[in-house]
NUVODO-705699 format. One line per 2 residues: number of its first residue (from 1); for each residue x, y, z of C-alpha. Coordinates in Angstrom, 3 decimals. Layout:
BEGIN
NUM = X/Y/Z  ...
//
This chain:
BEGIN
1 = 17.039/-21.726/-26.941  19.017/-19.415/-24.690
3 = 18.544/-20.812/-20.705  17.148/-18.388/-18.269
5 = 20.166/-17.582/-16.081  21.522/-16.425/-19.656
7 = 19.036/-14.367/-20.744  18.924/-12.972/-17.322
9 = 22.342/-12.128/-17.533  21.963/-10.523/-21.019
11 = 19.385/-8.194/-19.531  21.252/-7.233/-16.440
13 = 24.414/-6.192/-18.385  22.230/-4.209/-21.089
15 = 20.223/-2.498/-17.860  24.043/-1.521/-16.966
17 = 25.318/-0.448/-19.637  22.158/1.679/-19.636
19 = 22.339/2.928/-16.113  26.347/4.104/-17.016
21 = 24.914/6.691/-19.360  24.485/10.178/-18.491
23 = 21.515/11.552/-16.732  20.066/13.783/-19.475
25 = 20.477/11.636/-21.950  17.693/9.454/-20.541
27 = 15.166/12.138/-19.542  11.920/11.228/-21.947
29 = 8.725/13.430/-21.621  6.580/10.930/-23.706
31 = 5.208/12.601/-26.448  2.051/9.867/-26.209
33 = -1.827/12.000/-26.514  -4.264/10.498/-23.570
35 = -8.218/9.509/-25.080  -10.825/11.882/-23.414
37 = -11.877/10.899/-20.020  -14.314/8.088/-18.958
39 = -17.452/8.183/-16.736  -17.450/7.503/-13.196
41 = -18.950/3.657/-12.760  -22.022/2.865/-11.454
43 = -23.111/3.309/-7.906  -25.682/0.151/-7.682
45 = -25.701/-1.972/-5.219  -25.141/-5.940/-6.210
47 = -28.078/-7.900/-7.358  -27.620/-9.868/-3.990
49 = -27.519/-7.442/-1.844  -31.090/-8.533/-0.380
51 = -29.761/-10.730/1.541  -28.284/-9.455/4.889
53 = -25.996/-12.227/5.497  -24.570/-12.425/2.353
55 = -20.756/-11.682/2.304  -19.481/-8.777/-0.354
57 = -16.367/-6.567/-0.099  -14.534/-9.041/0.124
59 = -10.747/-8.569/0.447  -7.186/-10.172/1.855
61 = -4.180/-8.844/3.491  -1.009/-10.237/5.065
63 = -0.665/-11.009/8.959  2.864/-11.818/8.963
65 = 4.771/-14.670/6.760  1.947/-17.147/7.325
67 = -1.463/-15.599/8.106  -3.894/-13.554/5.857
69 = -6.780/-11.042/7.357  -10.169/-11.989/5.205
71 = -12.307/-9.021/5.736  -16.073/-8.651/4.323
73 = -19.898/-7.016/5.285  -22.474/-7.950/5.593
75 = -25.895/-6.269/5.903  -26.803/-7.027/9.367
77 = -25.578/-9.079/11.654  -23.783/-12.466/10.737
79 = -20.865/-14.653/12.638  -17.002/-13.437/11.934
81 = -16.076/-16.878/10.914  -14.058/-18.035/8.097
83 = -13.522/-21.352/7.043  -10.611/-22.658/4.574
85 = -9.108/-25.518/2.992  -6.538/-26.509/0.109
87 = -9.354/-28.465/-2.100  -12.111/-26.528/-3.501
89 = -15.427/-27.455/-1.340  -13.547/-28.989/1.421
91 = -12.567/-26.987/4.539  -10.871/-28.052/7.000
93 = -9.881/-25.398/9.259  -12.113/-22.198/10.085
95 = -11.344/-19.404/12.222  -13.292/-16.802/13.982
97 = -12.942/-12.871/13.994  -14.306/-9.737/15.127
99 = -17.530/-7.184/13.805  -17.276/-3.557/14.171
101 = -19.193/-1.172/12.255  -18.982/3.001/12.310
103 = -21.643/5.648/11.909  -21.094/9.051/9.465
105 = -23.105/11.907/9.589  -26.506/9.744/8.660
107 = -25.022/7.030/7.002  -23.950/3.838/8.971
109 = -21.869/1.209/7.843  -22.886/-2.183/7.405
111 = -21.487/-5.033/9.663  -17.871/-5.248/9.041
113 = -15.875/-8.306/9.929  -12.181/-9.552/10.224
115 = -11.027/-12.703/10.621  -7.301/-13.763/10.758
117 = -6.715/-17.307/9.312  -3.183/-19.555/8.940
119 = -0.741/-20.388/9.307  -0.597/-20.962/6.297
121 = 1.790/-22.865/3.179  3.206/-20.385/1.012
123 = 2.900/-20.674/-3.031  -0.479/-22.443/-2.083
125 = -3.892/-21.962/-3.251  -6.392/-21.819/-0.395
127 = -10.136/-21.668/-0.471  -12.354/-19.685/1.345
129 = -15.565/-19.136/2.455  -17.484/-16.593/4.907
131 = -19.749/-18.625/7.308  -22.443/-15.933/7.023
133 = -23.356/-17.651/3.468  -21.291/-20.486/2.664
135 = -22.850/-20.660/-0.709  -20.346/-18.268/-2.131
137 = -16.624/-19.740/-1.821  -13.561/-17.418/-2.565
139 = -9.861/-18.590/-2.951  -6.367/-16.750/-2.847
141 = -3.035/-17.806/-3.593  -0.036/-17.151/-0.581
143 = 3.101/-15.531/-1.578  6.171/-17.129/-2.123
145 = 8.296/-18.284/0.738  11.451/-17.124/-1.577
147 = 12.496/-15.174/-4.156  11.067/-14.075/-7.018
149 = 8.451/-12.607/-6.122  5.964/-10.597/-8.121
151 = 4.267/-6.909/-6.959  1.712/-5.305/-8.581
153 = 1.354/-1.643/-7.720  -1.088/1.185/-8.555
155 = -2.279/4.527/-6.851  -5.167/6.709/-7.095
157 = -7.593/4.182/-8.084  -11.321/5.504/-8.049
159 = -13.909/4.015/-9.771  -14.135/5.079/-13.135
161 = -14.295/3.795/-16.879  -10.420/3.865/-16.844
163 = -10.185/1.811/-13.202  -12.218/-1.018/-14.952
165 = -9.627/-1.420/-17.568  -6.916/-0.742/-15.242
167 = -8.229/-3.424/-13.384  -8.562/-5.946/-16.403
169 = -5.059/-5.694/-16.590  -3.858/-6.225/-13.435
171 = -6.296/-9.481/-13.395  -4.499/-10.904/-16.189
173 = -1.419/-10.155/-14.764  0.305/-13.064/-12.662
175 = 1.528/-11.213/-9.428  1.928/-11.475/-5.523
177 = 0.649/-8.436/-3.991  -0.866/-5.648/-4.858
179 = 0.646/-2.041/-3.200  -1.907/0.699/-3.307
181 = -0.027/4.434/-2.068  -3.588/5.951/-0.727
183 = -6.501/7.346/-2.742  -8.721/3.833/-3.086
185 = -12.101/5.180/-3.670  -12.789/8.109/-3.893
187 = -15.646/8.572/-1.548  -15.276/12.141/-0.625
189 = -17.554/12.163/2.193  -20.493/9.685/0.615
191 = -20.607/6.385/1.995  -22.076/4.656/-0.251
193 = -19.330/4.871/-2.565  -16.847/2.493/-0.063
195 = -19.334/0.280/-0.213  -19.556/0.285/-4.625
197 = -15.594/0.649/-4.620  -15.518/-2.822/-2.479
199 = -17.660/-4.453/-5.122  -16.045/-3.368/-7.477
201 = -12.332/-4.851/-6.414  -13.242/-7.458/-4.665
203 = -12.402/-10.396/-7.561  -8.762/-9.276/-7.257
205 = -8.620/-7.923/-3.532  -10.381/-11.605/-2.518
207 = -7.510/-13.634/-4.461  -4.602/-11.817/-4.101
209 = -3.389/-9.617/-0.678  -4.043/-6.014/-0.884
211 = -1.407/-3.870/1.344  -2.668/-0.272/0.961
213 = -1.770/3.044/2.689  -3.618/6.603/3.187
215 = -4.248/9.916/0.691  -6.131/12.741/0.985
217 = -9.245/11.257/0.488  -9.209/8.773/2.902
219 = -9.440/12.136/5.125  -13.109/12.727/5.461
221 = -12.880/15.274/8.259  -15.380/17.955/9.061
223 = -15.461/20.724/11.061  -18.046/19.903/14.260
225 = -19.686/17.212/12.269  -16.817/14.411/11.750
227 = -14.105/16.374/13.671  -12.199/12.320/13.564
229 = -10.258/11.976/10.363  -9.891/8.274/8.539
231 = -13.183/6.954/10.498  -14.600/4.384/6.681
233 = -10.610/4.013/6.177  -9.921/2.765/9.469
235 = -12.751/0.115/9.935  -12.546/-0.840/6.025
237 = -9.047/-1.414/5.462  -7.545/-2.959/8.338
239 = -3.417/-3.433/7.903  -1.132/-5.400/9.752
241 = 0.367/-2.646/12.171  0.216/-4.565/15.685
243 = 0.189/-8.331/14.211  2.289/-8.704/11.730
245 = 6.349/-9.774/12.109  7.680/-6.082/11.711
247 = 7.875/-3.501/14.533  4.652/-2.602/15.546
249 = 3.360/0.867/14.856  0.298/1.260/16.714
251 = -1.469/3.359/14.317  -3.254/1.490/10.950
253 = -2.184/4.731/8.867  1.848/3.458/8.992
255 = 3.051/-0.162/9.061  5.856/-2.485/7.184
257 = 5.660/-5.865/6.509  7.870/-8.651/5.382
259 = 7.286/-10.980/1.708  9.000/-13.684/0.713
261 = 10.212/-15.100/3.764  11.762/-11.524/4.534
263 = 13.727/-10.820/1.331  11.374/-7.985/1.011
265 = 10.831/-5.581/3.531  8.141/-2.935/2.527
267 = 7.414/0.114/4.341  4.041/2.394/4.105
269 = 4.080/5.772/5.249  1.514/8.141/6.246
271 = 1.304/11.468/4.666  -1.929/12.729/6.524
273 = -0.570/12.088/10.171  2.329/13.588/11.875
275 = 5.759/12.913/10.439  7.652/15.621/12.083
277 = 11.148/14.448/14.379  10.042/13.051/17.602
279 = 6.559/12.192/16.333  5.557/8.800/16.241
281 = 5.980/7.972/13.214  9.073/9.102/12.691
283 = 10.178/6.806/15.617  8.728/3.994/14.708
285 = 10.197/4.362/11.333  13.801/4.988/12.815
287 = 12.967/1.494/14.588  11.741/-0.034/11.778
289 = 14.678/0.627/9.293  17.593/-0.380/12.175
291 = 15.751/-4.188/12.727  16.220/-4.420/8.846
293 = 18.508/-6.716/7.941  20.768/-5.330/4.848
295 = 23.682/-7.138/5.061  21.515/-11.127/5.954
297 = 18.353/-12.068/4.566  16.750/-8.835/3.308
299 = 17.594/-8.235/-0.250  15.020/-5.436/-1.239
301 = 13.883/-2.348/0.829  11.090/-0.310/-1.170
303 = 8.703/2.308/0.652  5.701/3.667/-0.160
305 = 3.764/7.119/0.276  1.113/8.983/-1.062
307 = 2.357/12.523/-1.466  5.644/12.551/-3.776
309 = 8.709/13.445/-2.239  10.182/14.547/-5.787
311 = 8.123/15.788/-8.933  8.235/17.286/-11.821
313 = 4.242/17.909/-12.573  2.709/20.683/-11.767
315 = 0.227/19.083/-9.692  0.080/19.497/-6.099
317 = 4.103/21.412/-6.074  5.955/21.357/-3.058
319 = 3.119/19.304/-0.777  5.858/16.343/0.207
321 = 8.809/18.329/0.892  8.376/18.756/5.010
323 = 8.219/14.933/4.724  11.038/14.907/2.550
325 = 12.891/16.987/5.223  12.250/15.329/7.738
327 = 12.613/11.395/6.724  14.863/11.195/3.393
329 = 17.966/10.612/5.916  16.382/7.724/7.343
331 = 15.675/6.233/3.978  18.890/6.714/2.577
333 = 20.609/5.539/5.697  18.793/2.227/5.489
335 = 19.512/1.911/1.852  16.085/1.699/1.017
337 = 15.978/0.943/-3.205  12.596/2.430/-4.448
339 = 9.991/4.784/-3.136  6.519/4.660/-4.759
341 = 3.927/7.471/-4.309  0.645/8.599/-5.686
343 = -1.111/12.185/-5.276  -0.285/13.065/-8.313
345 = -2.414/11.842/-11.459  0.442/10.900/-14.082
347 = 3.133/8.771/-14.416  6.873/9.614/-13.379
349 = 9.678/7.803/-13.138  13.416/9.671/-11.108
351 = 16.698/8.674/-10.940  18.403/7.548/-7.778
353 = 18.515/11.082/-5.680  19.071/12.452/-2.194
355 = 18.256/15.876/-1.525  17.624/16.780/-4.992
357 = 20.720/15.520/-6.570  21.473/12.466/-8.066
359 = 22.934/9.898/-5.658  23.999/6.343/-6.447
361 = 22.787/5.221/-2.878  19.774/6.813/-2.772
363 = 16.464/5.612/-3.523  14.579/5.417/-7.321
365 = 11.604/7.630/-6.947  8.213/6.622/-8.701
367 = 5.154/8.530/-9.113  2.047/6.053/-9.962
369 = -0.813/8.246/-9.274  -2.544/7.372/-12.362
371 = -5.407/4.255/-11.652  -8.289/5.652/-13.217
373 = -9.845/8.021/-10.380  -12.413/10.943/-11.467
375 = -10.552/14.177/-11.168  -8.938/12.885/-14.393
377 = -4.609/13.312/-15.498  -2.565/15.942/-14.296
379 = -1.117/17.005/-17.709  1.271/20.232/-17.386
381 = 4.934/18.959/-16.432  8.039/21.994/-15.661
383 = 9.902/22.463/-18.724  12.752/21.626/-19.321
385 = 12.360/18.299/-17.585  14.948/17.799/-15.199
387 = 18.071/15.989/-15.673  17.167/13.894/-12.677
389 = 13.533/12.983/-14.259  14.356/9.951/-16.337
391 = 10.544/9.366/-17.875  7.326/11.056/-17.515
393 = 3.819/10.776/-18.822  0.222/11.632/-17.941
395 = -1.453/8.309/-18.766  -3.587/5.780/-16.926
397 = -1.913/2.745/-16.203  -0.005/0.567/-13.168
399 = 3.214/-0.746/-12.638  4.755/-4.063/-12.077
401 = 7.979/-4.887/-9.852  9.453/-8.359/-10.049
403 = 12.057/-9.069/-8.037  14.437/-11.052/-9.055
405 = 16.778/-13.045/-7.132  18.829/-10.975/-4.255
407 = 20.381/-8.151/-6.513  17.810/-7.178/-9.343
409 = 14.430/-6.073/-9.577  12.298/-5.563/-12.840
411 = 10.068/-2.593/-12.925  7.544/-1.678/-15.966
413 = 5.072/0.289/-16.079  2.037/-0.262/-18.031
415 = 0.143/2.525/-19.697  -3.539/2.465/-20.653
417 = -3.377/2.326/-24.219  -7.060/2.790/-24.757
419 = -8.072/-0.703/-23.542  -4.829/-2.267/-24.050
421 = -1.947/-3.017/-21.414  1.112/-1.341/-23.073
423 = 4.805/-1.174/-21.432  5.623/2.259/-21.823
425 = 8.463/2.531/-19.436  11.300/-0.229/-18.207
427 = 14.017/-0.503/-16.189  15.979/-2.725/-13.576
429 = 16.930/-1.725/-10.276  20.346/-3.359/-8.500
431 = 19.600/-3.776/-4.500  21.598/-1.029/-2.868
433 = 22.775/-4.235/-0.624  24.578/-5.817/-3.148
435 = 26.222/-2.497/-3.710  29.534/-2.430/-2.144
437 = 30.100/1.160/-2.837  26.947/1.876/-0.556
439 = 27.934/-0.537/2.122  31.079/1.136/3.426
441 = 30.887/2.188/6.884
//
């Protein structure tokens, strides 16, 4: 049997050899028909939910290398405590939060808590439990305090026939983190339908961390009535952008955060707030990029945003190219490897480009728009597919990044195949780091 460092090796020269072929030579349009559409899930509410105090929603997200955010509601009011342990049943070590809620229109949100517990032992399975009913006990596993590390990531979500199986897959998959680039739930406006899409992802968003970003319909503004944009967004998904080990933003719509004892440095952007030169995002980002540390212990550099910055669909045409204008530089400058967005409701997979053209030091761009959400694929692609387009396919599915070691990274990306996990698309991506080419002053 062939060892690992072997077949590793085997894989990274054929991924080469691959790479060293030209451009439109590669470009697929997959030729694959999608089954009709599935309903939109149930909106009930959980069996339990008679009891005010008992915990749902449940969901995880990093604080740094060694903490984790456990956020749940309740029905009415119940204490912000967490307590945890290593041994199922026996915890040792508790820690208190906070309780906000929010009001919109005539709905108002049930009692919403965060609670910050560590540090923490990485590669280590924790239990949990919320102290509002200790009868239900959760547990989540810590990322790795090294490489390799494991991502799973997936856009658009919703809550539909084609989420559930989308789901199913990721739960058997063995993985990290999970990167969502905006769109979770689909709300539009009703309430109620944060509080079904919680339910509905909180087995995996309760075991594993959950580091999400903005779309459009996290929005939910209205004229007079909600003139505040993001208000469920805000109080529901709270990110690490003032408490984590990165630069602090100050605003929960843009953040980056650190895996793997920093060999990963991940960066989510906000489409929906300002992005313009001088704004303040764009100077947290230039901060951001210039503590990253290319040349020491950071090895990978991958971004995320909702609103493609290159596409070939013709979906939503044209809506990320101000933010194209006016942050590609900084990505490119910081050698950032792979930029993930959603928005878009199909898979599509670019070649390394800058400014349209393709660039050997420039980022891969990814579209993964394609969860399972309700307004269904986005079907009708520009022919001829451009040479800088290297797959594309309106399907359902996610995608899975596994880095490595220090210089490669595995991505695949698994369609929907009815109810089956299928790889439809593969490739490896070389850390612009370890590129020497892309390292000269």
């Amino acid at each position: 049997m062939a060892k690992p460092n072997m077949v590793l090796a085997l894989l990274v020269l054929v991924a080469a050899i691959v790479s060293s072929l030209p451009a439109a030579s590669l470009a697929v349009t997959s030729p694959y028909v999608r089954p009709p559409p599935r309903e939109t899930l149930s909106l009930l509410k959980d069996d339990d939910d008679t009891d005010s105090q008992t915990p749902q929603q449940v969901h995880i997200s990093m604080v740094g290398l060694d903490k984790m955010r456990v956020s749940w509601i309740t029905k009415h009011d119940a204490p912000a405590i967490v307590e945890y342990g290593t041994t199922s049943g026996q915890y040792t070590s508790s820690a208190t939060g906070d309780t906000t809620t929010y009001s919109y229109v005539m709905y108002k949100s049930g009692k919403i808590h965060n609670a910050v517990i560590g540090p923490l032992q990485p590669s280590t399975t924790y239990y949990y439990r919320c102290r509002s009913n200790p009868s239900r006990e959760f547990s989540f596993r810590t990322p790795p305090a090294t490489l390799p590390l494991k991502f799973v990531i997936v856009g658009d979500l919703g809550q539909t026939g084609w989420t559930d199986s989308t789901l199913k897959h990721i739960a058997a998959a063995d993985y990290d983190v999970l990167l969502l680039p905006g769109d979770l739930s689909y709300a539009d406006y009703i309430q109620p339908r944060w509080d079904s899409f919680g339910r509905l992802v909180e087995p995996l968003a309760s075991a594993r961390p959950w580091m999400v970003t903005q779309g459009n319909h996290e929005v939910e503004k209205m004229p007079v009535v909600e003139p505040k944009p993001f208000r469920a967004y805000n109080a529901r998904w709270r990110m690490p952008y003032d408490d984590g080990s990165s630069p602090p933003s100050g605003d929960n719509l843009f953040y980056s955060f650190d895996v793997a004892g920093g060999a990963v440095h991940v960066v989510m952007l906000g489409s929906y707030t300002d992005f313009a030169a001088g704004s303040a995002q764009h100077d947290w980002l230039q901060r951001d990029l210039a503590a990253v540390e290319r040349g020491g212990r950071t090895a990978f550099v991958v971004a995320l945003v909702h609103v493609p910055w290159y596409s070939s669909n013709e979906a939503h045409r044209g809506e990320g190219d101000a933010m194209r204008a006016a942050m590609e530089e900084l990505l490119r400058g910081a050698r950032v490897d792979a930029v993930f967005a959603g928005h878009v409701h199909a898979y599509e997979r670019f070649e390394r480009v800058y400014d349209g053209k393709e660039d050997p030091c420039a980022p891969v761009y990814v579209t993964i728009g394609d969860g399972g959400n309700r307004e269904g694929l986005a079907e009708k692609y520009v022919d001829p597919q451009p040479a800088i387009s290297a797959f594309r396919e309106a399907s359902f599915g996610h995608g899975r990044l596994d880095v490595v070691n220090a210089t490669h990274a595995l991505w695949t990306w698994h369609r929907n195949d009815e109810d089956e996990s299928v790889i439809a698309d593969q490739v490896w991506i070389t850390s612009l780091a370890a590129n020497p080419t892309c390292n000269k002053k």
